[in-house]
N, C-alpha and C positions, 0 to 999 in steps of 0.2 A: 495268360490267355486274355485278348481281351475280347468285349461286345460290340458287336454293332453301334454303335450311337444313333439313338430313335430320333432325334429330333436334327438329324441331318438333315443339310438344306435341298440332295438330292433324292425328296420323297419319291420317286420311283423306283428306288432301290428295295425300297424298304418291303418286305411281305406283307401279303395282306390276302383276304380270301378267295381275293377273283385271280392272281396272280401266283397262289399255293402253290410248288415244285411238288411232281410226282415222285413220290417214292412207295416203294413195292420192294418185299423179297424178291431175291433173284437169285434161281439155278440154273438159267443160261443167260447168255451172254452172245452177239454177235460183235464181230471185231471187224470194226470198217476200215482195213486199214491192211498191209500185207509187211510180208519181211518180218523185220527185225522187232518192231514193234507191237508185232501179231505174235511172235513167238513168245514173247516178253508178257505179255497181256495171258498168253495159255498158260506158261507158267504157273505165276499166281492161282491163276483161277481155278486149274489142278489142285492146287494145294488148300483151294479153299473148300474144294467140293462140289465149286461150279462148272459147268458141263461149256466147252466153249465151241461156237460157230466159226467157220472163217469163210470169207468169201474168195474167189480168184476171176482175175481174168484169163483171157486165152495164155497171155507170156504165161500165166503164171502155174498154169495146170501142175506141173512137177514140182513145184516148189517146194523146199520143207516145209514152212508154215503151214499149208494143205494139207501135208500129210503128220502135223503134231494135234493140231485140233482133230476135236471128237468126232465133227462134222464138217463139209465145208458144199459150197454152193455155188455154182459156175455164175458171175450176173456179167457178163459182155466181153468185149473185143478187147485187145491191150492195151487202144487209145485210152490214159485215166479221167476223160470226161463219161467214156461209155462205159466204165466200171466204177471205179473207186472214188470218182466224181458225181455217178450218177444216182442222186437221191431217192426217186423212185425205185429203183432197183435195191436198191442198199434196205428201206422200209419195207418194202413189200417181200422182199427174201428173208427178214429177221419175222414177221407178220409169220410169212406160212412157217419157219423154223420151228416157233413159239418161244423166241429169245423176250426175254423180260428186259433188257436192256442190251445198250450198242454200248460199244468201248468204242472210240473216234481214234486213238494212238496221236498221234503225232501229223502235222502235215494233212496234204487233204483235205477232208470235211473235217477238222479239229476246232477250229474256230468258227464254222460256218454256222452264223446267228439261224439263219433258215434251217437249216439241218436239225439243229435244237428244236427248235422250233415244230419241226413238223414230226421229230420223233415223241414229241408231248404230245401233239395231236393225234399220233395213234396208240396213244397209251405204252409207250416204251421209252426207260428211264434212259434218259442222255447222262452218258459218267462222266459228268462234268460241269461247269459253272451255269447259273442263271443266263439265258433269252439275253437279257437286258447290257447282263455284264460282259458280254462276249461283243453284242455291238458295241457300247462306250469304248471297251479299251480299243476294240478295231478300227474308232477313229481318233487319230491321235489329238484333233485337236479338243476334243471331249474330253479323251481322259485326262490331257493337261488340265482343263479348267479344274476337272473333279476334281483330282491331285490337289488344285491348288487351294479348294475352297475345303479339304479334308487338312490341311496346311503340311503336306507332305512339299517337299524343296523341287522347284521347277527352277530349269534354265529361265532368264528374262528369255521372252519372247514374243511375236506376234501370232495370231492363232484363232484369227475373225473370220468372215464373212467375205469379209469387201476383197475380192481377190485380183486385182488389176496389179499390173504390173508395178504404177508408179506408186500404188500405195504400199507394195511388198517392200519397194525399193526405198521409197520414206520410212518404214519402221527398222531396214536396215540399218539406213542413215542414224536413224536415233538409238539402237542398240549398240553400236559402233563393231566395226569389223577388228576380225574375223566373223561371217557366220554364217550358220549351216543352213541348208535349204533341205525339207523334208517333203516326202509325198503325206500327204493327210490320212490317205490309204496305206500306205505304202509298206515294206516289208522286206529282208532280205537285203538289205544294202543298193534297192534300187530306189531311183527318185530320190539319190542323195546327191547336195554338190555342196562344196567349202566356196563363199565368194571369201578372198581375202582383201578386196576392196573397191570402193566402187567403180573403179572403173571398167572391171570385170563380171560386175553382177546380173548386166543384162546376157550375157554371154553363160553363163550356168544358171539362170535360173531359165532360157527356154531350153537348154538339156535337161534340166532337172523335169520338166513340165512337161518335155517327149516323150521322155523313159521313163515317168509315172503314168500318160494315158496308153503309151504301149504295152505296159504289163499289169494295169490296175483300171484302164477304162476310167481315168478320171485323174485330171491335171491338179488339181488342188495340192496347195502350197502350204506351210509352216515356215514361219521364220525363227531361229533363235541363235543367240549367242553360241558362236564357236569354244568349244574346252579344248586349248592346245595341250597334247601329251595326255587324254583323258584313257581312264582302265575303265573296261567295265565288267560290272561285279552286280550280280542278280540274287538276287533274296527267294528262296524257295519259302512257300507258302500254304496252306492248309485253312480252309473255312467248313465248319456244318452246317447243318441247316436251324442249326438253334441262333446262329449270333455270335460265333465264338470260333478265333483265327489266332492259331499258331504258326511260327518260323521256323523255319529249320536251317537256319543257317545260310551264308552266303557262300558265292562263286564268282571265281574270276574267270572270266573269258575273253580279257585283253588280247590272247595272240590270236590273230586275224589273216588271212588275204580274202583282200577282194571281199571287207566289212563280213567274210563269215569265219567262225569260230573253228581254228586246228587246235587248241591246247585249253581246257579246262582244270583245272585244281579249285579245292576247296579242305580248307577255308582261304580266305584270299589273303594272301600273304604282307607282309609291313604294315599290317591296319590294326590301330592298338584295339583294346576292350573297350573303349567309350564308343568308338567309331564304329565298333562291331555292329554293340548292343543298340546305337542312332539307328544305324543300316535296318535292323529286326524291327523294332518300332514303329521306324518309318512303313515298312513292308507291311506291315499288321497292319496301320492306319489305312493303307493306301485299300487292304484287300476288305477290311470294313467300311470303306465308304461307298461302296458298289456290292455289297450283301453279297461279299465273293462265296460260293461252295467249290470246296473240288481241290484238288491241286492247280496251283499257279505260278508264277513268276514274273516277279515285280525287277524291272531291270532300273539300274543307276549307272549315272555317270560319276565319274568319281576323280575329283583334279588333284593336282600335287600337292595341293594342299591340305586334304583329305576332307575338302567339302563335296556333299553330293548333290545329284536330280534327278531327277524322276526319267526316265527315260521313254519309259512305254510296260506295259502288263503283256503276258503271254497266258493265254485264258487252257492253256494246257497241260502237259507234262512236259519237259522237255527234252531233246534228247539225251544231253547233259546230266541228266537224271540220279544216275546210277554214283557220280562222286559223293552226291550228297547220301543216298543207302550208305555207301563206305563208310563215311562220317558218323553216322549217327546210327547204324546197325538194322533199320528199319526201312520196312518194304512200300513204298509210296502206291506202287499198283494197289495191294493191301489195303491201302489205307483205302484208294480213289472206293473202291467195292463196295469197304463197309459206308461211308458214307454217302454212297448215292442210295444205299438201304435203309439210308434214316439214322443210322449208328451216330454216334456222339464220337467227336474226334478222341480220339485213342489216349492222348497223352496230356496234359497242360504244359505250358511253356515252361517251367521250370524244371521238368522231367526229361526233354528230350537233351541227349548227349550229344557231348560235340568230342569227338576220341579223333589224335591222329590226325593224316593228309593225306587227301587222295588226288590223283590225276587220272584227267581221260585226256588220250588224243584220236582224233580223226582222221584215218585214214582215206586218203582218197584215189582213184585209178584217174591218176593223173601224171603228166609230164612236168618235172618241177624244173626243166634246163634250163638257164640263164632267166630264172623267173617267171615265166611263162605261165605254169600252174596248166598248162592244156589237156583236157578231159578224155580221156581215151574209153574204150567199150571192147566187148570182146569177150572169148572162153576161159573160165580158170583152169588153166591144163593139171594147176596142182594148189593145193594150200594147206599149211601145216603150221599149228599153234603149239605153243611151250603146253608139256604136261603138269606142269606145275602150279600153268596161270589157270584163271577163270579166264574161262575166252566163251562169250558168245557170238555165236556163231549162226545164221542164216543160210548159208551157203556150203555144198562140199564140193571140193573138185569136180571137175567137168562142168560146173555151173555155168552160165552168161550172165555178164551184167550190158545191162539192156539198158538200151537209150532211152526207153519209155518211162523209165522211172530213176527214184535215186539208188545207183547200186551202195549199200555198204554190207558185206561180210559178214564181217564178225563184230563183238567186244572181246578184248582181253582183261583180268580183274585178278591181281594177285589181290588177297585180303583176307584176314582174319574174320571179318563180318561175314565171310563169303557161304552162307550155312546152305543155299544151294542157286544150282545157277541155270542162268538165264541165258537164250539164245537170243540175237538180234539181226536184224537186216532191212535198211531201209533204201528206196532208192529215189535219184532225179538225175537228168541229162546235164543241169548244170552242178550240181552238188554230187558227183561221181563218189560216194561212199564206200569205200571196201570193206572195212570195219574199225570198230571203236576199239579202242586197249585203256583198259581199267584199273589204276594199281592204288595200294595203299599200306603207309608206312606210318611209322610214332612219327615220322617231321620229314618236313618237306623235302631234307636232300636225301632223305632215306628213299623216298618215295619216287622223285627223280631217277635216282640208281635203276632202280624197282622198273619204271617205264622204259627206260634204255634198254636194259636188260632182254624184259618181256619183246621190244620188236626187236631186237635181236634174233630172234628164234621164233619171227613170225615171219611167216616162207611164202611168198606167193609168187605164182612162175605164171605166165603168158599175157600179163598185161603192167604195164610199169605204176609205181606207189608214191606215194611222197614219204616211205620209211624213213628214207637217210636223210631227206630235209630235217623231218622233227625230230629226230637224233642229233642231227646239228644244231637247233635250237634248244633243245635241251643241255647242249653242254656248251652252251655263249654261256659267257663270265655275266653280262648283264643277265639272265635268266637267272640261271644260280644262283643271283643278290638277289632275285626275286622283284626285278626292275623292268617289269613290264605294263607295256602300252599298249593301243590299238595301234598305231602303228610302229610297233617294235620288228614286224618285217620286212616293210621299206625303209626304215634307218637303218638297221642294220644288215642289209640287202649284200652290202659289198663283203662283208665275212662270210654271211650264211651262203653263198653260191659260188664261194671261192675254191671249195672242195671239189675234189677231181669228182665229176656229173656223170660218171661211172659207174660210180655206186647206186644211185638213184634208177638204173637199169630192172627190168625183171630180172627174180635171182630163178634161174632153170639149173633144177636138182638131176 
């Protein structure tokens, strides 16, 4: 476990009296947040003896989540700026509830510095990181510098002020191409472009610079060195409020479309124990240098040659979540609870186990035909999970998944860890979600089996899945070596969509 380092060069991190984190018992709880994430958040909180709030919108009146929590609170329309976005409402509904703290879940107000913010201000515990740490990491080019003055490993790059074109274009010039252009804001795989050389550079970096102020209201630029063939593999994370930040092990989330994550496992496969144990280190330095609390996730890039960098901090939980529970037998919600009440992290870093391998993949109500990946909507006229698996679950037949939000379903979780289980369902119009499937085995190809199996015998009729896609990536020969990339979908594009796209059809029982 280690400390904080008090004589860090970025004193604002550091606590002090005017800047004290509230912490309070807490026996209720408001869950800003719906779906799969709300379910997941009830859970726990059940089991811990805390009474939990949920709020809805109009879509969401029927929802199971609604009707799992104890209470729930109408606050607006479906639009999610006039509900699930809207702060006043979200405060003033936990206010008159008498919730002692907000769970934020995932997505959303999860990251949103002002949300924190203004939940201190009314005297209710934000379960989750410091004000301070939620802006830095949210601008990438801050948390590059902190990274770098913390001497966690950054890509070279550029990551100033001066943002004219020809100076982006001069620091490319000297980093030498390939490389990558990032939104400063940015998130989701937008405000990304690869120049491969200069004479393409002013050509993606004004799309790079459209579709950052299109989706982020602000063009600001990152330059840095391109990592061809890079995996990447995320460090889950744990801070209290005493100074003291444990790991919990990495993840890979290399299999990609369209820069978002279908296949998750952990621990990250071909990565010996030095390389592990750098990854953890690194992770802990990085979540001490911004006096992280909370659950987080410190992402890397990670090249063929098993150097890494720093890629960016996730100031949340992540979806992904749940492979690391499998791993390590331990409830992260749990954990987020006790320490936003003050508690002292549960474990020291030499106590938490690493058992086993697990996978998740993401299912999404999507059209996967000759690659396309196109997002479809609609009624679930039927849906049926293996009785064998942990499947949570958001949704039961007859449900809609709604454009308004990110539809996903369910998880599925074969696992020994599995001591009780969890519902889930999150949604978005572009991240069409069905649900996540969960497994976990002694080693990776058990585990693999384990996932093919499990959607095998997950049944959804009235709207089409990417099932048989990630059943065909799962049983590519490169996958199986465990020889994956971020783009191991478009290289190997010509096998995975070779299979008769038949399969990939609603199955109607």
């Amino acid at each position: 476990m280690l400390r904080a380092n008090k004589s860090f060069k970025c004193a604002h991190h550091l606590m002090s009296s005017a800047n004290a984190p509230l912490i309070k018992r807490i026996s209720r709880i408001l869950i800003a947040n719906r779906g799969e994430i709300a379910i997941r958040v009830i859970n726990t909180a059940r089991k811990m003896g805390i009474e939990s709030i949920a709020v809805f919108s109009d879509a969401d009146r029927d929802a199971l989540f609604v009707k799992e929590a104890d209470k729930a609170f109408h606050i607006g329309p479906a639009a999610a700026a006039e509900s699930y976005l809207n702060i006043d409402r979200i405060i003033s509904t936990a206010l008159a509830a008498g919730a002692q703290g907000i769970h934020p879940g995932y997505g959303f107000l999860s990251e949103n510095a002002k949300f924190a913010e203004r939940c201190a201000e009314a005297g209710i515990v934000f379960i989750g990181p410091p004000v301070q740490a939620i802006r830095d990491m949210g601008t990438k080019s801050i948390a590059k510098q902190i990274m770098h003055e913390a001497k966690v490993p950054v890509v070279e790059g550029f990551h100033g002020s001066d943002q004219s074109d020809s100076n982006l274009k001069a620091h490319s010039e000297r980093i030498g191409y390939p490389i990558m252009l990032k939104a400063v804001y940015g998130g989701g795989g937008k405000g990304m472009r690869i120049a491969w050389s200069s004479s393409e550079f002013d050509e993606k970096l004004a799309s790079a610079r459209s579709e950052a102020m299109k989706s982020f209201g602000n063009d600001e630029m990152l330059v840095e060195k391109f990592v061809e063939r890079p995996r990447h593999v995320e460090v889950q994370v744990f801070g209290d409020h005493y100074g003291n930040h444990v790991h919990l092990w990495e993840r890979d989330c290399s299999v990609q479309r369209r820069h978002q994550k279908i296949i998750e496992e952990a621990p990250a496969p071909l990565i010996n124990r030095e390389t592990r144990l750098r990854l953890g280190e690194s992770a802990v330095r990085a979540a001490a240098a911004v006096g992280y609390v909370g659950a987080g996730t410190v992402e890397f890039i990670l090249d063929p040659k098993g150097d890494f960098y720093f890629m960016e901090m996730n100031t949340r939980l992540q979806v992904e979540h749940p492979i690391t529970e499998a791993i390590t037998g331990l409830d992260l919600v749990e954990w987020q609870l006790k320490i936003a009440q003050g508690e002292k992290l549960p474990l020291k870093q030499d106590q938490i186990p690493l058992n086993g391998h697990a996978f998740e993949c993401r299912v999404y109500a999507e059209d996967t035909k000759n690659g396309r990946f196109m997002p479809t909507a609609g009624k679930l006229e039927y849906v049926s999970f293996p009785t064998d698996a942990r499947v949570d679950s958001g949704v039961v037949s007859g449900d809609e998944v709604s454009v308004h939000y990110d539809p996903m379903i369910a998880k599925v979780c074969i696992s020994p860890h599995c001591l009780h289980q969890f519902f889930h369902m999150t949604y978005s119009w572009r991240n069409l979600f069905i649900l996540k499937v969960v497994v976990w085995a002694e080693d990776r190809a058990a585990a693999a089996a384990k996932l093919d199996s499990a959607l095998s015998r997950t049944l959804i009729s009235g709207l089409p899945t990417n099932i048989q896609f990630v059943r065909r990536v799962l049983k590519h020969p490169e996958f199986a070596k465990g020889n994956v990339y971020t783009d191991f979908i478009p290289d190997h594009q010509k096998e995975l969509f070779a299979a008769a796209e038949q399969s990939d059809e609603v199955c109607f029982l």
